[in-house]
C-alpha positions as CSV (number, residue, x, y, z in Angstrom):
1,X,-11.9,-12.8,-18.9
2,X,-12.1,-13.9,-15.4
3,X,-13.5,-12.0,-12.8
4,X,-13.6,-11.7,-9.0
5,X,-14.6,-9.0,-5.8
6,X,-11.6,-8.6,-4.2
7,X,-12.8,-7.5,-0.5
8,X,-9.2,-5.8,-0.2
9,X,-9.2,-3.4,-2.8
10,X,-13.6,-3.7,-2.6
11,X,-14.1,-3.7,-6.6
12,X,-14.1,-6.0,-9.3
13,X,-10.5,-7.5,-10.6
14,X,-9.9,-9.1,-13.5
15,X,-7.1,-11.7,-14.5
16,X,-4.7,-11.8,-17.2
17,X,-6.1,-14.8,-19.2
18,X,-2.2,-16.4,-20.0
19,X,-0.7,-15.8,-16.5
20,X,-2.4,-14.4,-13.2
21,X,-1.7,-10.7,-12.8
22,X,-4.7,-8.7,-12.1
23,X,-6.6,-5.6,-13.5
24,X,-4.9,-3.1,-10.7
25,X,-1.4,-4.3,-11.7
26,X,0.6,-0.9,-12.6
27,X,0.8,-0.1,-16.3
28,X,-0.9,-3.3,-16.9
29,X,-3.4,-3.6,-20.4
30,X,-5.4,-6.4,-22.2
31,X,-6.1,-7.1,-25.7
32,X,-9.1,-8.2,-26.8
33,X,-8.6,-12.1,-25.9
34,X,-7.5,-10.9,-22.1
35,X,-4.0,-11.5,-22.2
36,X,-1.8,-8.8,-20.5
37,X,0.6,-6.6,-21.9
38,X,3.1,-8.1,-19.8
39,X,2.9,-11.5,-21.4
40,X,2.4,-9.8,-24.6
41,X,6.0,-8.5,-24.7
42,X,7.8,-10.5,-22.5
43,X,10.8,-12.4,-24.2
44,X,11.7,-15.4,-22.5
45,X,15.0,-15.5,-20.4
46,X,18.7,-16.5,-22.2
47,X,21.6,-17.6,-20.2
48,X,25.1,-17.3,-20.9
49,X,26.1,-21.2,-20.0
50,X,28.1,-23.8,-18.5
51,X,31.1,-23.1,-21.1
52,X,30.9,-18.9,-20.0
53,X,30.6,-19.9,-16.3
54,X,33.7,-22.3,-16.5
55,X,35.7,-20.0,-17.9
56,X,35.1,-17.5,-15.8
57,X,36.1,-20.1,-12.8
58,X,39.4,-20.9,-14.7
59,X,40.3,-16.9,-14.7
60,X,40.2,-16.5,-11.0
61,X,41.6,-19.7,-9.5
62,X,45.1,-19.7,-8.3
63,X,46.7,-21.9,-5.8
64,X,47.7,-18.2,-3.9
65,X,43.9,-18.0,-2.5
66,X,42.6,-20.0,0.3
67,X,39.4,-19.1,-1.7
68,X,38.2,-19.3,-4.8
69,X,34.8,-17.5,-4.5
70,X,32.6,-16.8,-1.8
71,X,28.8,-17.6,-1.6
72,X,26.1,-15.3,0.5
73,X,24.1,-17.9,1.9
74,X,20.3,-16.5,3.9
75,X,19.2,-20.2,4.4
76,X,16.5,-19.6,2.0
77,X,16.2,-21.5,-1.2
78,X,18.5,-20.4,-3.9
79,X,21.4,-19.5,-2.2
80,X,21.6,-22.7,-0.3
81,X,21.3,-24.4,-4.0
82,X,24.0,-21.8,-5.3
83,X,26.8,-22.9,-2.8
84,X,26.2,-26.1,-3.3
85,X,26.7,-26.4,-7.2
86,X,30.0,-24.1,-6.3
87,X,31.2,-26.8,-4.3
88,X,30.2,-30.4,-5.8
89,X,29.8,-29.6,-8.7
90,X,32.4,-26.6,-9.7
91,X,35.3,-28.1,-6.8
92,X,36.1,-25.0,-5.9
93,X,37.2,-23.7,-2.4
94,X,34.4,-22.0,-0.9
95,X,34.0,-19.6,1.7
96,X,30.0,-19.5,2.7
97,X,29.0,-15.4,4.5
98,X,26.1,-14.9,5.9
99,X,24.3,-11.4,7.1
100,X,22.2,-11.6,10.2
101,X,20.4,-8.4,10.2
102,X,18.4,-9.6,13.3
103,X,15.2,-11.1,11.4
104,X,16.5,-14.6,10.6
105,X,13.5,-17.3,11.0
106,X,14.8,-20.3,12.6
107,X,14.3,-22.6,10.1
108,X,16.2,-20.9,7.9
109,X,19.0,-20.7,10.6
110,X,19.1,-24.5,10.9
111,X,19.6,-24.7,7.1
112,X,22.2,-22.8,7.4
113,X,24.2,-25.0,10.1
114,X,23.0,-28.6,8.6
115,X,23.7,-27.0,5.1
116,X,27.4,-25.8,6.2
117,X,28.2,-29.4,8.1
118,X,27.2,-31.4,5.1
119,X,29.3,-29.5,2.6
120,X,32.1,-29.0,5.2
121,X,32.8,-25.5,4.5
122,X,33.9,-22.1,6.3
123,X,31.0,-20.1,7.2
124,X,31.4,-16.1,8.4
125,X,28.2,-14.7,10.0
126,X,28.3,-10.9,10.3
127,X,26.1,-8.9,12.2
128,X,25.6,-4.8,12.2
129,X,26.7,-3.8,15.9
130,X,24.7,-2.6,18.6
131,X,21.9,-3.7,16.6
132,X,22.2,-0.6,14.0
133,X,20.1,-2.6,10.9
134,X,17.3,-2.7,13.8
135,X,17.2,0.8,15.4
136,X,17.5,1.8,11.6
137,X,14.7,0.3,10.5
138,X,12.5,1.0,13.5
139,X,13.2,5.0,12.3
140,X,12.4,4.2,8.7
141,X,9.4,2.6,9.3
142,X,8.3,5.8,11.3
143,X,9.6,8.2,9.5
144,X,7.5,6.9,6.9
145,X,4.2,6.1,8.6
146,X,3.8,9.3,8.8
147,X,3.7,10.0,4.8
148,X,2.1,6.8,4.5
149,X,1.9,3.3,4.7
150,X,2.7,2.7,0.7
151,X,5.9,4.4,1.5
152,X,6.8,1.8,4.0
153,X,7.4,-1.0,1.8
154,X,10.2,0.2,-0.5
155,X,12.5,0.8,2.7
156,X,11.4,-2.5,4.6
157,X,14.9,-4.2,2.6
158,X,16.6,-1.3,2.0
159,X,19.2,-2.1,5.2
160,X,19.8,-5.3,4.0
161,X,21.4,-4.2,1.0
162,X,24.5,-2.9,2.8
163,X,24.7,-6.3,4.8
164,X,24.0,-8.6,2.1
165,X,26.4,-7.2,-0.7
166,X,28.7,-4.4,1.3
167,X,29.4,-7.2,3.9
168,X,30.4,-9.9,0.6
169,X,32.6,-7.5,-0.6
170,X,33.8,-6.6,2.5
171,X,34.8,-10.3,3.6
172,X,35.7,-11.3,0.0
173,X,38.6,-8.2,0.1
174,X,39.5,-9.2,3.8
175,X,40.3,-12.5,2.7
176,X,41.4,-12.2,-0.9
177,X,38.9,-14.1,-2.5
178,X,38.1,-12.8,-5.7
179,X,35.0,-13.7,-6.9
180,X,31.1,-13.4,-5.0
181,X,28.8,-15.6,-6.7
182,X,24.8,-14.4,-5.8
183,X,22.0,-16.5,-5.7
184,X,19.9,-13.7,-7.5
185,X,17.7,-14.8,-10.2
186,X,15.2,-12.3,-12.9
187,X,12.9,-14.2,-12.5
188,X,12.3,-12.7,-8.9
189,X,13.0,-9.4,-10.1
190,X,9.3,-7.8,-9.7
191,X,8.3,-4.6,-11.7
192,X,5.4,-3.5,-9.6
193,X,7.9,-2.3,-6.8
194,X,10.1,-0.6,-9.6
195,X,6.8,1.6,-10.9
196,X,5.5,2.2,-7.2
197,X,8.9,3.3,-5.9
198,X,9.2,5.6,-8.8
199,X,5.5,7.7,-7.9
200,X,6.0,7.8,-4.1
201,X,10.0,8.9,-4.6
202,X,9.7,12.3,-2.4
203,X,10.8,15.9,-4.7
204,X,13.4,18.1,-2.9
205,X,10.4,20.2,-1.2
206,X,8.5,17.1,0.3
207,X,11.8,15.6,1.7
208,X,12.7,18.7,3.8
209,X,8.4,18.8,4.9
210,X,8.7,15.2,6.4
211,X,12.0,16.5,8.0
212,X,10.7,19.1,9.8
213,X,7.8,17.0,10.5
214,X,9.9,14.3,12.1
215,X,13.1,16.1,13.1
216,X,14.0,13.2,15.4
217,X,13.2,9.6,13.7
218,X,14.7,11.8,10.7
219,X,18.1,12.3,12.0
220,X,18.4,9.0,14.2
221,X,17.7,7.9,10.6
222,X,20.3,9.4,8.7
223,X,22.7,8.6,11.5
224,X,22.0,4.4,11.8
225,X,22.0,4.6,8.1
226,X,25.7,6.4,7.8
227,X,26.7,4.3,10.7
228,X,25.2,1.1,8.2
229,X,26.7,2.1,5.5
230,X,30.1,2.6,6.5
231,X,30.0,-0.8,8.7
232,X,29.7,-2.9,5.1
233,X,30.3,-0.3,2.2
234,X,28.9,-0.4,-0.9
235,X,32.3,1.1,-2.9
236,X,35.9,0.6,-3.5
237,X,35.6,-3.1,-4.0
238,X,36.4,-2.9,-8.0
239,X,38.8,-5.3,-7.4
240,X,36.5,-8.2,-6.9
241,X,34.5,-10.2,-9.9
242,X,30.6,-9.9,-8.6
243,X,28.2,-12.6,-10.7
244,X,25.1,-13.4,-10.3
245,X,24.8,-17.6,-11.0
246,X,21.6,-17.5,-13.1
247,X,22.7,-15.2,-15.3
248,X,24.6,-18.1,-16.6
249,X,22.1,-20.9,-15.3
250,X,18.5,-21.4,-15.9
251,X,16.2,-20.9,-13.0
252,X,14.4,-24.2,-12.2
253,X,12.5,-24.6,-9.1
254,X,11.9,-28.2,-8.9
255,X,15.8,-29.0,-9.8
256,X,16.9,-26.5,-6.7
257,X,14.0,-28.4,-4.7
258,X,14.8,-31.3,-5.3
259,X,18.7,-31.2,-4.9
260,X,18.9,-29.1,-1.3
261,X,16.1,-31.2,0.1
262,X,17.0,-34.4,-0.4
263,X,21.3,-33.8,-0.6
264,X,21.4,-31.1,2.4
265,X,17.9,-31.8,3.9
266,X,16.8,-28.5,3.5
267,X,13.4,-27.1,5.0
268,X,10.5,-24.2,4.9
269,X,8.8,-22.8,7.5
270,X,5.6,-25.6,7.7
271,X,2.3,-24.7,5.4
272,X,4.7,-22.1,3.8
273,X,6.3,-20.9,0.0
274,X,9.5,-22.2,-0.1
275,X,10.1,-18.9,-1.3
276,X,11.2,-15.8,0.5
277,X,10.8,-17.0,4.1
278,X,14.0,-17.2,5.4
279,X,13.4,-13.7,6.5
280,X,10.6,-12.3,8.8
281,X,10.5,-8.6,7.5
282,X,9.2,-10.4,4.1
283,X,6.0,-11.3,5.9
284,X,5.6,-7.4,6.7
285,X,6.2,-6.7,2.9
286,X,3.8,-9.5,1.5
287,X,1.0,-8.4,4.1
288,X,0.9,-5.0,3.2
289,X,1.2,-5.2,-0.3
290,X,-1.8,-7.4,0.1
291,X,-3.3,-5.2,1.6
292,X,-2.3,-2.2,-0.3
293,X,-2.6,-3.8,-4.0
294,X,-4.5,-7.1,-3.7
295,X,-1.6,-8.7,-5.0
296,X,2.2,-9.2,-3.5
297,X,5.4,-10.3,-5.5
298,X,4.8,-13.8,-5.3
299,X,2.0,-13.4,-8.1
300,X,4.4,-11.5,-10.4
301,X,6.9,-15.0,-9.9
302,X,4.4,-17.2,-11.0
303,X,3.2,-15.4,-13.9
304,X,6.7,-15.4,-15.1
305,X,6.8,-19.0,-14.2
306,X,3.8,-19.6,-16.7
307,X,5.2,-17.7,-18.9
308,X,8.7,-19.8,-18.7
309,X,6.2,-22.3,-18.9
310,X,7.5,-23.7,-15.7
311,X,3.8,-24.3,-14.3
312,X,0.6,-24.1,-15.4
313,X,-2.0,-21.0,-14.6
314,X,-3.9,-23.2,-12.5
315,X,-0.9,-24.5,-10.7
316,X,-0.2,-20.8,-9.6
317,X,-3.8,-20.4,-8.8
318,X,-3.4,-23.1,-6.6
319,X,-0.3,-21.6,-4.8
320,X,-1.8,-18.0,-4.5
321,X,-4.9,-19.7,-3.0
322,X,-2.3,-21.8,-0.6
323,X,-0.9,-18.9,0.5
324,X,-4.3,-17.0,1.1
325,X,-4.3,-20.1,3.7
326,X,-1.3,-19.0,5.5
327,X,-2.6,-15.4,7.0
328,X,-2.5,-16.0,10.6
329,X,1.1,-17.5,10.6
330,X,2.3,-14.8,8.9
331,X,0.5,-12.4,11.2
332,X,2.4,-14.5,13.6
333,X,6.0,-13.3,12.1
334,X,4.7,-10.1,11.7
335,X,4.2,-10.0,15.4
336,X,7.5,-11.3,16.0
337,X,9.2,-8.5,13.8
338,X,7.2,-5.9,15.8
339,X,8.4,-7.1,19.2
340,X,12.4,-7.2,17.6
341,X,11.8,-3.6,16.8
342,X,10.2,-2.5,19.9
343,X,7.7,-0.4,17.8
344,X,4.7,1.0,20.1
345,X,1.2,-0.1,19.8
346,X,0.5,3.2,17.1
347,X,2.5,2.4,14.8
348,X,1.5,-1.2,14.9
349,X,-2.1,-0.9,14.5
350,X,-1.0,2.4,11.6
351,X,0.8,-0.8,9.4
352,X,-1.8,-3.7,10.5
353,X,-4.8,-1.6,9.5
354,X,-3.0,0.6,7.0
355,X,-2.9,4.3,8.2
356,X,-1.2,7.2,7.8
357,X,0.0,8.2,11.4
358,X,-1.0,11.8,12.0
């Protein structure tokens, strides 16, 4: 098995011998030839299809809607890819939404214009008011710091979640479209974040201790996140058809490349993944589960992608050691979220060097 001093975590890690998790990965085994349970039991992804996904077109279309589906677009990889199949390939009468929640990288901004112009479609940008998403976060993050920095990560995204899918819903029943089509693929869905959430999820008793604790960044808390929540709700929209477009479609990274680059001349940030950058507050979560776990999510992709047999273990070595490259530019983004936030210099050096603020 192969073996290497991680100076993060300062002791020996081993690798999976079929895809690249390591030895500290949660509820992760071996067998005797070093292959993880992980790849061990993992059963290799099904789709429901073209024929499903037509069919499912044909039920909502009527000549009554302006719309016949509307596409959340972030100006990051798959989404982009997403509306365009909906509208070259499927004809259909899209509406494109997009949530700013105030951490959009620039690049990913200008995807979204030159991707809307070449297509020639409507596109609605929404934006929480008075900056809510970002006072919200800013009391999260705090909050939090002072349990610790593992409890940061879980609630990094946690805002966007209203904007992203309350604010779909929300424009989709506005307009009467009836159908959201997501850009959300398994194959991103990570399982580390799943088991960590799960141990550092607060009992009754600890919840009211960091209340008391923080009285203040508690309640501005709660309040930005009511305030959130009933800006883009999460409920009452039963009456709209909510899909996700690889559960009928395989997830193919070179076919998604190759189609938004060279059809909508798509771009990443330069010397980065073309995955996941399209928002700044990712570069927080990577760095710190770095940091934290001496691994982040993008080494739970690619070992599904050797498993899918999409690439090759040393092709994701390559990539992880790529992105090991890239520190200081993302220490430059993380710099940049910290100055949208307005956090002070504590609670900058608490997430940078990983401390509990006391």
């Amino acid at each position: 098995m192969e073996h290497y001093y991680n100076p993060i975590q300062k002791k020996e890690i081993i690798l999976c011998n079929k895809c690249i998790l390591p030895s500290n990965y949660p509820g992760i085994s071996f067998n005797e030839k070093g292959i993880c349970n992980y790849c061990l039991d993992y059963k290799a992804s099904e789709y429901l299809g073209e024929q499903a996904f037509v069919k499912l077109l044909d039920s909502i279309k009527s000549k009554e809607n302006q719309y016949d589906c509307l596409i959340p677009i972030s100006g990051g990889r798959d989404s982009t890819f997403v509306l365009y199949q909906m509208k070259n390939k499927f004809n259909l009468n899209v509406l494109a939404y997009n949530y700013d929640n105030g951490f959009v990288s620039s690049v990913a901004r200008e995807n979204i214009k030159r991707t809307k112009e070449k297509l020639s479609v409507e596109l609605i940008t929404l934006k929480s008011k008075r900056d809510i998403q970002c006072k919200n976060l800013r009391h999260v993050i705090k909050l939090n710091l002072h349990k610790s920095p593992a409890h940061v990560i879980p609630s990094l995204c946690e805002g966007c979640s209203f904007g992203i899918w309350g604010g779909a819903y929300k424009v989709a029943k506005e307009k009467g479209i009836p159908l959201v089509v997501f850009g959300e693929s398994t194959m991103e869905s990570g399982t580390a974040k799943k088991i960590i959430g799960r141990k550092l999820k607060p009992a009754k008793k600890q919840k009211i201790k960091y209340a008391l604790k923080m009285p203040v960044n508690f309640l501005f808390r709660k309040y930005h996140s009511i305030l959130l929540e009933n800006e883009f709700p999460l409920h009452d929209f039963t009456d709209i058809k909510k899909v996700n477009y690889y559960d009928y479609f395989e997830w193919d990274e070179n076919e998604i490349l190759d189609v938004i680059q060279n059809k909508l001349a798509w771009q990443t940030e330069e010397n980065m993944s073309s995955w996941r950058f399209d928002c700044k507050i990712h570069a927080v979560v990577n760095y710190m589960h770095k940091k934290l776990y001496g691994f982040t999510e993008k080494d739970e992709l690619y070992s599904k992608m050797i498993r899918e047999n999409k690439i090759t273990r040393n092709e994701a070595l390559s990539k992880i050691n790529s992105r090991n490259e890239n520190d200081k530019k993302e220490l430059e983004v993380i710099t940049q979220v910290f100055d949208t936030l307005g956090l002070g210099h504590k609670e900058r050096e608490a997430i940078l060097n990983l401390k509990t603020l006391s």
